[in-house]
Biopython code that builds the backbone (N, CA, C, O; Angstrom):
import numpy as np
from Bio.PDB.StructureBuilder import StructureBuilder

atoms = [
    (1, "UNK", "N", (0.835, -1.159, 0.000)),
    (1, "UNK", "CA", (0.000, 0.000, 0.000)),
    (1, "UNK", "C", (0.896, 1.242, 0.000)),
    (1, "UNK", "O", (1.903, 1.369, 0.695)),
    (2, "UNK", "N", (0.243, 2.455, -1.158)),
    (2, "UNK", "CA", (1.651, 3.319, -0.747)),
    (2, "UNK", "C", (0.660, 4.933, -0.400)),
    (2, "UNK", "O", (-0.507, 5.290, -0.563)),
    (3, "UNK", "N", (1.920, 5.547, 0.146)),
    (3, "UNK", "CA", (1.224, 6.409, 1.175)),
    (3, "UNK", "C", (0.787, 7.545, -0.151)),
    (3, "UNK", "O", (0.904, 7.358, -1.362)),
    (4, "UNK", "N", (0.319, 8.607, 0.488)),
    (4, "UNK", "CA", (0.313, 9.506, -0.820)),
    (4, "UNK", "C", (0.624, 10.627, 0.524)),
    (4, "UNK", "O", (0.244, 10.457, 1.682)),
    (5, "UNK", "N", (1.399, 11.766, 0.011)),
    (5, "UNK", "CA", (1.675, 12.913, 1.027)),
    (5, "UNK", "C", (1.375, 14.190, 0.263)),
    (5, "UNK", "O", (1.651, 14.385, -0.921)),
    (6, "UNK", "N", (0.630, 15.239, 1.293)),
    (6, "UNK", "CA", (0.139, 16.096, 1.348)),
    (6, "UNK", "C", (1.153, 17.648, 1.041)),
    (6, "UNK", "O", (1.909, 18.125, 1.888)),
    (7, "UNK", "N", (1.008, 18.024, 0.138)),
    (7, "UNK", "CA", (2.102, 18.967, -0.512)),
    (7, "UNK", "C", (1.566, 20.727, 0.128)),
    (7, "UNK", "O", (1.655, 21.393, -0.903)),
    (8, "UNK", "N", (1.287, 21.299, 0.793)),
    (8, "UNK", "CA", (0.944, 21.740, 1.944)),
    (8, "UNK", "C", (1.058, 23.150, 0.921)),
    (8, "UNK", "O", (0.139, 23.924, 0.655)),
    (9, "UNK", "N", (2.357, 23.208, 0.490)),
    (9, "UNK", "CA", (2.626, 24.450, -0.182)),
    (9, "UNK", "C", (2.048, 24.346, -1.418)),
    (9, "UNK", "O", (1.756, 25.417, -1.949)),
    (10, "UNK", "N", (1.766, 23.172, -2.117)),
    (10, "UNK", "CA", (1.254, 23.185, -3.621)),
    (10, "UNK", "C", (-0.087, 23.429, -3.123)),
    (10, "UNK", "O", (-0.376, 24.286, -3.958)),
    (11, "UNK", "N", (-1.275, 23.323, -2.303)),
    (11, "UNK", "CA", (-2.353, 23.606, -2.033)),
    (11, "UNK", "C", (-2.669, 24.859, -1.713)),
    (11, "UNK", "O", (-3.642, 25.508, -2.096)),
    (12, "UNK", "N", (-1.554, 25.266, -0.783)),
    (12, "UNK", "CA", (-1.587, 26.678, -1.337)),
    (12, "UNK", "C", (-1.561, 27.762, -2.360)),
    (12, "UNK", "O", (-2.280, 28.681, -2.754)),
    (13, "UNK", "N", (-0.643, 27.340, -2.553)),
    (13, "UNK", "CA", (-0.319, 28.103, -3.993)),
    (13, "UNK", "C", (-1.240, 28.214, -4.921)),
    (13, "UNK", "O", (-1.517, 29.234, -5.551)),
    (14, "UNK", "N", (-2.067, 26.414, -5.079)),
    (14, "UNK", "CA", (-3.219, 26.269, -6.130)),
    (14, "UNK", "C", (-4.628, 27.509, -5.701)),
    (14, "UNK", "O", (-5.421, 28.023, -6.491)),
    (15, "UNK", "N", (-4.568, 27.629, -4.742)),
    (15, "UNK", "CA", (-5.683, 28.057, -3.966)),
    (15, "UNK", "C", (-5.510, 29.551, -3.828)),
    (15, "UNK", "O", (-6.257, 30.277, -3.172)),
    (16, "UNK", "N", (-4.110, 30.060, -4.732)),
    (16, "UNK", "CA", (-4.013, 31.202, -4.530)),
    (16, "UNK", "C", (-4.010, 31.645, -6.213)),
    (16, "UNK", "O", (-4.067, 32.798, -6.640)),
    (17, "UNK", "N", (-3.942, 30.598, -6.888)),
    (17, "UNK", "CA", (-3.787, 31.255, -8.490)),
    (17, "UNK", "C", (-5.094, 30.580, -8.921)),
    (17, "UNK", "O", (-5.263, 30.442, -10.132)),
    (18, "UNK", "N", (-6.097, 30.114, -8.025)),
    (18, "UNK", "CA", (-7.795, 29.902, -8.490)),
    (18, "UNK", "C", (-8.345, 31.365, -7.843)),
    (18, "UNK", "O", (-9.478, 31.780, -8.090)),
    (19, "UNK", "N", (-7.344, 32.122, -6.941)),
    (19, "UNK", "CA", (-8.898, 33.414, -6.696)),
    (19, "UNK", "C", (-8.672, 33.957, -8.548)),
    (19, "UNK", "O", (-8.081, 33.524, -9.537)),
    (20, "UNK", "N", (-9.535, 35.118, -8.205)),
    (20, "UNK", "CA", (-10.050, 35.553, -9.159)),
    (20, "UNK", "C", (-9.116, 37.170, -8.839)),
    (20, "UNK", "O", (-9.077, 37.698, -7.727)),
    (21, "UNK", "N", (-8.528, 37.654, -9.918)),
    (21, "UNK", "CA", (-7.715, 38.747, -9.765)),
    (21, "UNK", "C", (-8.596, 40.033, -10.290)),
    (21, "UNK", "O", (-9.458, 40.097, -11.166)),
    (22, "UNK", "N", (-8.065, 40.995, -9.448)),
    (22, "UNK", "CA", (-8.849, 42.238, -9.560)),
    (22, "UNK", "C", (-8.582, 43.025, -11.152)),
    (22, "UNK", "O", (-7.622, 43.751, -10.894)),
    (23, "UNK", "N", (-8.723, 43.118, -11.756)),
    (23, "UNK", "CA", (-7.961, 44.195, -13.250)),
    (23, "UNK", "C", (-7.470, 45.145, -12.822)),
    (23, "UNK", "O", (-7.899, 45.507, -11.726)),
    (24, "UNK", "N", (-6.402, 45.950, -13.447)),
    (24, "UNK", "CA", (-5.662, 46.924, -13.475)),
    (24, "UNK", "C", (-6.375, 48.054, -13.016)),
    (24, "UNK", "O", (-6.096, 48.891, -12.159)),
    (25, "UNK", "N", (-7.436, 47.896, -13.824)),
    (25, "UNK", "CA", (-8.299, 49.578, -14.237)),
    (25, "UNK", "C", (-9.289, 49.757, -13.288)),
    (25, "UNK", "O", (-10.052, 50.722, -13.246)),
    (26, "UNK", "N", (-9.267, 48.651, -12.389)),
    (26, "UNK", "CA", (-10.164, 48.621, -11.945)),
    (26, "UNK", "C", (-10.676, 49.403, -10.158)),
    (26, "UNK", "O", (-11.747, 49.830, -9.728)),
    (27, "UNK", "N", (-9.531, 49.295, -9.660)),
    (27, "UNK", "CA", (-9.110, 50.516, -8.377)),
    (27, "UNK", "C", (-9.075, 51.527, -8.751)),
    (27, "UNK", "O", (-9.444, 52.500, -8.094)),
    (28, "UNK", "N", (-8.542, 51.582, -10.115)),
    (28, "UNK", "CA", (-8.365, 53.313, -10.141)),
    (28, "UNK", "C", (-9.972, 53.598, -10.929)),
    (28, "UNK", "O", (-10.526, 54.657, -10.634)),
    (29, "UNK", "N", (-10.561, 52.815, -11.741)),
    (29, "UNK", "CA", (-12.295, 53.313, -12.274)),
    (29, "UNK", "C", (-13.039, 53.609, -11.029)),
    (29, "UNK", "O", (-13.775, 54.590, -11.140)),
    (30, "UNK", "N", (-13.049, 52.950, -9.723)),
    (30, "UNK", "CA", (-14.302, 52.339, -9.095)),
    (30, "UNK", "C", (-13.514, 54.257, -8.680)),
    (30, "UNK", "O", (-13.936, 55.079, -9.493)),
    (31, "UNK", "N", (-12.858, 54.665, -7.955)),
    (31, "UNK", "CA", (-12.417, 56.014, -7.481)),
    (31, "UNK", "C", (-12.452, 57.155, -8.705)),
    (31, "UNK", "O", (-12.205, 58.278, -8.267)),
    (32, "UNK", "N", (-12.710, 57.109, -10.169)),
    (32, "UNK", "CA", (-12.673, 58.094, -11.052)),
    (32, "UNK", "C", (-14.229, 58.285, -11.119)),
    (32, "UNK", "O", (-14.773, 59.370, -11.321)),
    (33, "UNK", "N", (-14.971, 56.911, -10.895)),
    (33, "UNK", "CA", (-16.399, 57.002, -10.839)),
    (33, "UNK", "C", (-17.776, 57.375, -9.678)),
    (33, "UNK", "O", (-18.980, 57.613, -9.767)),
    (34, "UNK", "N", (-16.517, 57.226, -8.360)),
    (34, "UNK", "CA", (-16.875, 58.105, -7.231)),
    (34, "UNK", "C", (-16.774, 59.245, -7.465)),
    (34, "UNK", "O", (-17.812, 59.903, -7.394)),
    (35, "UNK", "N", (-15.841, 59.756, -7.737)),
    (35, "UNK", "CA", (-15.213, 61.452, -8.013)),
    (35, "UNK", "C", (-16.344, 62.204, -8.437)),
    (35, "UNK", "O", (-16.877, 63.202, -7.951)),
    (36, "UNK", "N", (-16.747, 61.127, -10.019)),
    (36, "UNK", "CA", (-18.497, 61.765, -11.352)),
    (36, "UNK", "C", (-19.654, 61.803, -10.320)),
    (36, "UNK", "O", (-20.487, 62.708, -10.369)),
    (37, "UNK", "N", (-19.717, 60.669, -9.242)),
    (37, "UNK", "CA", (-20.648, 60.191, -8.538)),
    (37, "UNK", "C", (-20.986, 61.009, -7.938)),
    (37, "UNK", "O", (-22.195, 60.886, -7.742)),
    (38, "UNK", "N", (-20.273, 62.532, -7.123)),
    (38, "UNK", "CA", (-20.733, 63.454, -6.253)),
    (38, "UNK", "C", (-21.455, 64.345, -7.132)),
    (38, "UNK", "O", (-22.112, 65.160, -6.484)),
    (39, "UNK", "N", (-21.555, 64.466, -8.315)),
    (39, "UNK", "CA", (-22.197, 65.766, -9.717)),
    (39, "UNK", "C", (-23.448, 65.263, -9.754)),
    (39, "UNK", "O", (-24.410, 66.020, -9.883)),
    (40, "UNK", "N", (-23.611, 63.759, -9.633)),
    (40, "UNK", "CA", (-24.343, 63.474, -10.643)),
    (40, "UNK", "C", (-24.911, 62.222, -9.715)),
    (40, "UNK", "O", (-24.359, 61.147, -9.947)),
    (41, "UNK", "N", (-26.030, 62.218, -8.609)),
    (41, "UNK", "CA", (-26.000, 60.593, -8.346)),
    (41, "UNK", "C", (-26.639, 59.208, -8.889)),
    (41, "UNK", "O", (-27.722, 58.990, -9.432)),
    (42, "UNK", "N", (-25.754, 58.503, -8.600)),
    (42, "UNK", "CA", (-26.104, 57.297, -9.528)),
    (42, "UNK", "C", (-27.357, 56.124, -9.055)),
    (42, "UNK", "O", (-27.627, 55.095, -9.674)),
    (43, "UNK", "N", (-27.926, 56.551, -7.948)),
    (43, "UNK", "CA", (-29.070, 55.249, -7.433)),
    (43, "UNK", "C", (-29.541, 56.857, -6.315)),
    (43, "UNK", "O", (-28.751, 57.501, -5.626)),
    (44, "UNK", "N", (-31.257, 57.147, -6.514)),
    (44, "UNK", "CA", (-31.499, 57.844, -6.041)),
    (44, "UNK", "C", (-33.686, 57.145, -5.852)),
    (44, "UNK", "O", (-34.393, 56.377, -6.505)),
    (45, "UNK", "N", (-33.851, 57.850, -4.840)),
    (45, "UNK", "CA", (-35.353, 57.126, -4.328)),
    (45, "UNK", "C", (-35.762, 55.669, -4.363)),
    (45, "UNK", "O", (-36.905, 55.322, -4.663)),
    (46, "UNK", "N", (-34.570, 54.636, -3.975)),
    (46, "UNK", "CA", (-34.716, 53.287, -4.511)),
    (46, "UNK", "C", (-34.258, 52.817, -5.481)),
    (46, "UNK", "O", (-33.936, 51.629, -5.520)),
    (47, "UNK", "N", (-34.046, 54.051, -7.013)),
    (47, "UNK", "CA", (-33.941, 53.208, -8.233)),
    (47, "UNK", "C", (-32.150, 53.693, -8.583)),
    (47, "UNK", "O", (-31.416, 54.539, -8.073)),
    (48, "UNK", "N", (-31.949, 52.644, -9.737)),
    (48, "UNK", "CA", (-30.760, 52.626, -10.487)),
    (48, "UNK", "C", (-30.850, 54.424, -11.609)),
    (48, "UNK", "O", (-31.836, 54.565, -12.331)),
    (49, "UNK", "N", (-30.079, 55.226, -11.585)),
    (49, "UNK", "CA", (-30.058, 55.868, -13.363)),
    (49, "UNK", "C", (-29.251, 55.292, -13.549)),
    (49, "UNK", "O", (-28.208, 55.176, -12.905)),
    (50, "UNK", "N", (-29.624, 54.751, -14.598)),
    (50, "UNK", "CA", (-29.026, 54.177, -15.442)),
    (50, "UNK", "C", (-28.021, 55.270, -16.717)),
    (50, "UNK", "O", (-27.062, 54.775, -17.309)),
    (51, "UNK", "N", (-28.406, 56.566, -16.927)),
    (51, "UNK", "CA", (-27.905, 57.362, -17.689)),
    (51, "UNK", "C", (-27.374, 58.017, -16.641)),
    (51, "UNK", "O", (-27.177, 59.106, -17.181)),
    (52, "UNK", "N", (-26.981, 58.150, -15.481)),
    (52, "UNK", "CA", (-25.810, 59.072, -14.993)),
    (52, "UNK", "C", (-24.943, 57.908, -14.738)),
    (52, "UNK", "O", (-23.829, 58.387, -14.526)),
    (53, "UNK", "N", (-24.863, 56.230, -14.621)),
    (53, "UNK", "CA", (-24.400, 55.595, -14.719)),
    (53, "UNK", "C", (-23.140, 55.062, -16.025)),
    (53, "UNK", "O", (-21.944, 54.831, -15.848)),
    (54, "UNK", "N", (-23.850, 54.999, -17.163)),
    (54, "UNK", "CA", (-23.667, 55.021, -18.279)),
    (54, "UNK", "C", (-22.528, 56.709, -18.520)),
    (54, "UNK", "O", (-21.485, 56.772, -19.170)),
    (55, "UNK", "N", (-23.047, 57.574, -17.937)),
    (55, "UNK", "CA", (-22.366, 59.362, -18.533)),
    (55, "UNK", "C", (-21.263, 59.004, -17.646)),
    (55, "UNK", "O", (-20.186, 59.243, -18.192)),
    (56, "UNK", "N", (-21.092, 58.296, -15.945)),
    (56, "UNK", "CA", (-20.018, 58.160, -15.110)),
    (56, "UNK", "C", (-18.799, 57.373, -15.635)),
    (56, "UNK", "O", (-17.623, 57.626, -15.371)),
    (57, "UNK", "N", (-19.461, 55.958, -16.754)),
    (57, "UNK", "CA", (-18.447, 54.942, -16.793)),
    (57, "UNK", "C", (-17.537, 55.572, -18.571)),
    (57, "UNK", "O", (-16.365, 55.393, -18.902)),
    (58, "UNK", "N", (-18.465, 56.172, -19.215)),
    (58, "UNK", "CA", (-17.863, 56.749, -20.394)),
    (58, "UNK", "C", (-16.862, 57.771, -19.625)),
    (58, "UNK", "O", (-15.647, 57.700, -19.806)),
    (59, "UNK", "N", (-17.398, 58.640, -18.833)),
    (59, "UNK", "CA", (-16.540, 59.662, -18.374)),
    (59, "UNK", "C", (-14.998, 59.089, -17.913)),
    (59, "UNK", "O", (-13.991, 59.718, -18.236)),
    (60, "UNK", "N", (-14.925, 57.757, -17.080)),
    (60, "UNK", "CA", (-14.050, 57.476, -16.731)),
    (60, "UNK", "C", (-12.881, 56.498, -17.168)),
    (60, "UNK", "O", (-11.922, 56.019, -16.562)),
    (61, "UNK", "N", (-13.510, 56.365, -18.907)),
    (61, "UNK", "CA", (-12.677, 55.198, -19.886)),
    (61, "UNK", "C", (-11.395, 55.797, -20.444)),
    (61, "UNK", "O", (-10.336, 55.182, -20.320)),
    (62, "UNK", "N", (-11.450, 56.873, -21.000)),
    (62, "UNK", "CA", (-10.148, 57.781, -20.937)),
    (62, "UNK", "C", (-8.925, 57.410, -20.245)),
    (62, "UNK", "O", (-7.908, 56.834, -20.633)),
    (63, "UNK", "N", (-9.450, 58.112, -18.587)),
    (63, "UNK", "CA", (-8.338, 57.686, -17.931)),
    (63, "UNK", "C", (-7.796, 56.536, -17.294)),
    (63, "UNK", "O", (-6.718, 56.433, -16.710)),
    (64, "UNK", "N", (-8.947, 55.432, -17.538)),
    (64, "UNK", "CA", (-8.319, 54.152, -17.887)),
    (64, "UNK", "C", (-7.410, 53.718, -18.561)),
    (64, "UNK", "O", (-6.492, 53.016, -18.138)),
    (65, "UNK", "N", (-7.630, 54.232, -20.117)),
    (65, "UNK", "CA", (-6.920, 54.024, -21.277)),
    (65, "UNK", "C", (-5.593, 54.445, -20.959)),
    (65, "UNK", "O", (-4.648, 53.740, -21.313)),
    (66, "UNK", "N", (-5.354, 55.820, -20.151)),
    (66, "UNK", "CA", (-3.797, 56.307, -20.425)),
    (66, "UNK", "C", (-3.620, 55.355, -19.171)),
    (66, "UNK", "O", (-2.835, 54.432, -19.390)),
    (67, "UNK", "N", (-4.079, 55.375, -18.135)),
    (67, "UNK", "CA", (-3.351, 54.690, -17.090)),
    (67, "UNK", "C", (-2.832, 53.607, -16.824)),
    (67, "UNK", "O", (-1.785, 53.405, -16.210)),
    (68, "UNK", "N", (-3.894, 52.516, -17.497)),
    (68, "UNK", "CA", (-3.315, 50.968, -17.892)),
    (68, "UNK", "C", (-2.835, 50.418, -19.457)),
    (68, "UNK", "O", (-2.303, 49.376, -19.839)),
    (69, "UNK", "N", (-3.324, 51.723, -20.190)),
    (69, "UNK", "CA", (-2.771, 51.135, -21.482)),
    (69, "UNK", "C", (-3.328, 49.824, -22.290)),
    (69, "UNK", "O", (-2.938, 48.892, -22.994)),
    (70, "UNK", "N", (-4.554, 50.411, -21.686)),
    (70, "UNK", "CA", (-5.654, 48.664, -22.532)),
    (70, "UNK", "C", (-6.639, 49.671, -23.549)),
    (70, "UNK", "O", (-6.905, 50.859, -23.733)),
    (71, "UNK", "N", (-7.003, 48.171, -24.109)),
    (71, "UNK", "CA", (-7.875, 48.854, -25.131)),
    (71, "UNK", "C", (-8.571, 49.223, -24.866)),
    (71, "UNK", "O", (-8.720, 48.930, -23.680)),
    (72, "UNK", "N", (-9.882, 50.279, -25.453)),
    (72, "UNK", "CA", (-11.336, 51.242, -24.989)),
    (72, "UNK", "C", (-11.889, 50.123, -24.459)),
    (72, "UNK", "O", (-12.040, 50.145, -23.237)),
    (73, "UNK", "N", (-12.313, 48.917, -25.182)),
    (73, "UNK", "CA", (-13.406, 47.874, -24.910)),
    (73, "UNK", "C", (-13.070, 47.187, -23.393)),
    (73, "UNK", "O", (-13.983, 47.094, -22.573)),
    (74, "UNK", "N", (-12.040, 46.829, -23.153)),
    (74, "UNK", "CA", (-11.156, 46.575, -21.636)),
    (74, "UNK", "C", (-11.437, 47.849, -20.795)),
    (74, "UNK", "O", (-11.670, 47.709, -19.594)),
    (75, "UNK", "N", (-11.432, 48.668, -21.167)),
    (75, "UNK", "CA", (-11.671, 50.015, -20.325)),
    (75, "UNK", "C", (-13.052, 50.651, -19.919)),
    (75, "UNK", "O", (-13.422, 51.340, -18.969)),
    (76, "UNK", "N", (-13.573, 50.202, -20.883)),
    (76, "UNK", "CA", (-15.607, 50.119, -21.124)),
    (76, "UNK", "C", (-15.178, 49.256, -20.286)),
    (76, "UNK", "O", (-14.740, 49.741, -19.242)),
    (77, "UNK", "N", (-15.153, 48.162, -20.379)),
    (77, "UNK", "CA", (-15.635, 46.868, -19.065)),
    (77, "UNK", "C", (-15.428, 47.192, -17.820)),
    (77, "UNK", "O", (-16.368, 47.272, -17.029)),
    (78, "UNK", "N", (-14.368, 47.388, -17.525)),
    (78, "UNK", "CA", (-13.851, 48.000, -16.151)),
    (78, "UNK", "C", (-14.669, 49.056, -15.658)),
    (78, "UNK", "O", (-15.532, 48.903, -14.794)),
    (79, "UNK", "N", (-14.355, 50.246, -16.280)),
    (79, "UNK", "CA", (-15.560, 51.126, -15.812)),
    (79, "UNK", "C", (-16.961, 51.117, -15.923)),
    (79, "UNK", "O", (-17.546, 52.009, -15.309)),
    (80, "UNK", "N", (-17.780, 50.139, -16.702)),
    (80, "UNK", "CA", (-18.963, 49.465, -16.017)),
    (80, "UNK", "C", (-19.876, 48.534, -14.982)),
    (80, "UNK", "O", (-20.996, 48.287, -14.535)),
    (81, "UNK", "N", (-18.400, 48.212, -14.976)),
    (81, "UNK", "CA", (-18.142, 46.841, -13.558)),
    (81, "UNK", "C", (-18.087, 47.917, -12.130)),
    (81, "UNK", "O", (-18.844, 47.745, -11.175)),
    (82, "UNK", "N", (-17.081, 49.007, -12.189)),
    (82, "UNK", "CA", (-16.843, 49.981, -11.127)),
    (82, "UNK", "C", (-18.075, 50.749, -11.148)),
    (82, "UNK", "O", (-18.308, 51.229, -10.038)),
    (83, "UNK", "N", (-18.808, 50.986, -11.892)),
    (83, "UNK", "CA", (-19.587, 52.318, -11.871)),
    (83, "UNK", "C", (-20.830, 51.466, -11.433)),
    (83, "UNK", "O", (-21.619, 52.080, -10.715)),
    (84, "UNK", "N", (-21.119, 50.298, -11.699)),
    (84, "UNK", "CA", (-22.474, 49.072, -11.183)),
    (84, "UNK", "C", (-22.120, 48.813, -9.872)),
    (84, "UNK", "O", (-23.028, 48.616, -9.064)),
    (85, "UNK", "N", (-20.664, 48.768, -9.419)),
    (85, "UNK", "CA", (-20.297, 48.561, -7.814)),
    (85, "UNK", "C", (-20.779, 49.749, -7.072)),
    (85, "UNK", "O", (-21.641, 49.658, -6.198)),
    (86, "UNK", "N", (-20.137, 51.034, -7.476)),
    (86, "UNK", "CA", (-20.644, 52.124, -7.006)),
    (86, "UNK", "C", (-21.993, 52.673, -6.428)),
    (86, "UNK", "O", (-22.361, 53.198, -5.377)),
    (87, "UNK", "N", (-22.563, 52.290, -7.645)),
    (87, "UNK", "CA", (-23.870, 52.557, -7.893)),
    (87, "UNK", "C", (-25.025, 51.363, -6.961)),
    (87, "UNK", "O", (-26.202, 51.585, -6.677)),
    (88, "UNK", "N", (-24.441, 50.454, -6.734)),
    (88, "UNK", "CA", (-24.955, 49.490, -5.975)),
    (88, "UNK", "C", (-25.218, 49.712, -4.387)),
    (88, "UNK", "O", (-26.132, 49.374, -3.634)),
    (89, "UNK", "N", (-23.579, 50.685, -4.158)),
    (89, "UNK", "CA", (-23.510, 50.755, -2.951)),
    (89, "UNK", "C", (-24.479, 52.661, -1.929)),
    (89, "UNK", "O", (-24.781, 53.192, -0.860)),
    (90, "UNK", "N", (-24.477, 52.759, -3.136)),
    (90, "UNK", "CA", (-24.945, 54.169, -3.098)),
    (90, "UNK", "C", (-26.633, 53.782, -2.577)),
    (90, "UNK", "O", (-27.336, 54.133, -1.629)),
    (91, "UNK", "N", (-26.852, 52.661, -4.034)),
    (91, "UNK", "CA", (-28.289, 52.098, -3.484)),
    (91, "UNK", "C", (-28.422, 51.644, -1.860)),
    (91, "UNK", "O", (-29.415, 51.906, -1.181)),
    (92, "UNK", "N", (-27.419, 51.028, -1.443)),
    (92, "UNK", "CA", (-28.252, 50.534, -0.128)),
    (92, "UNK", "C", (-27.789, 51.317, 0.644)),
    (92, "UNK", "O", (-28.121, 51.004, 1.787)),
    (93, "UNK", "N", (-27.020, 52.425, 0.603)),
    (93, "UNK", "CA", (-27.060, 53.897, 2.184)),
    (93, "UNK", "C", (-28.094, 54.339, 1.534)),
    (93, "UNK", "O", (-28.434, 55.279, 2.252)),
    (94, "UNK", "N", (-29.018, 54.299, 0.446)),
    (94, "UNK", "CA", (-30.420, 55.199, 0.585)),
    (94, "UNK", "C", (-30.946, 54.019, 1.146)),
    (94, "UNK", "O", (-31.330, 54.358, 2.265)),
    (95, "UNK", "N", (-31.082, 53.304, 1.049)),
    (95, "UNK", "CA", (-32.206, 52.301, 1.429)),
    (95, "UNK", "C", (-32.283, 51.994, 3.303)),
    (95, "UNK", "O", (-33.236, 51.576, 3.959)),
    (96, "UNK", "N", (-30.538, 52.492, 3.882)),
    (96, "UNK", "CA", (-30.828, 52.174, 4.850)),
    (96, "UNK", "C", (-30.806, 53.844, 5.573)),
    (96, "UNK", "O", (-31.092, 54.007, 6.759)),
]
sb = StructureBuilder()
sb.init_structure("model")
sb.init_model(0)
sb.init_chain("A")
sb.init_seg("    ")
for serial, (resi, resn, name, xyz) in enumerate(atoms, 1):
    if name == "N":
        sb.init_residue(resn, " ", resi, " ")
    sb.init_atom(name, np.array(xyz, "f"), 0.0, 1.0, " ", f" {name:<3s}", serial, name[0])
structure = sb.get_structure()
């Protein structure tokens, strides 16, 4: 019968290159889209706008672009992902 042994550090490691990694653009969108977020708010009486949402994440693809150096469409993603986080969180301090 043969033993099998427990690789302690390879389980780690595996368990550290299965999370899921944050994007580049993506610390610096979710803070370019707070910044739009005080002009303009993005979740107001319960509901989503969806168009100051949309005006926040265009506003903030630009300086995606120079900062990480990805393409518009990578930079659209990011700052729709940040500006739906935002906007999410905005929703529930009205709600509470």
């Amino acid at each position: 019968m043969s033993h099998r042994t427990v690789s302690w550090t390879r389980i780690d490691r595996a368990g550290r290159d299965a999370r899921t990694t944050i994007p580049a653009g993506m610390l610096g969108a979710r803070a370019l889209i707070q910044f739009s977020a005080r002009t303009r708010p993005l979740a107001t009486a319960g509901r989503y706008d969806r168009a100051a949402i949309m005006a926040a994440a265009c506003a903030a693809v630009s300086g995606i672009m120079e900062r990480c150096g990805v393409s518009r469409r990578e930079a659209m993603s990011s700052a729709l992902k940040a500006a739906w986080q935002v906007a999410k969180a905005a929703y529930l301090a009205v709600a509470h």
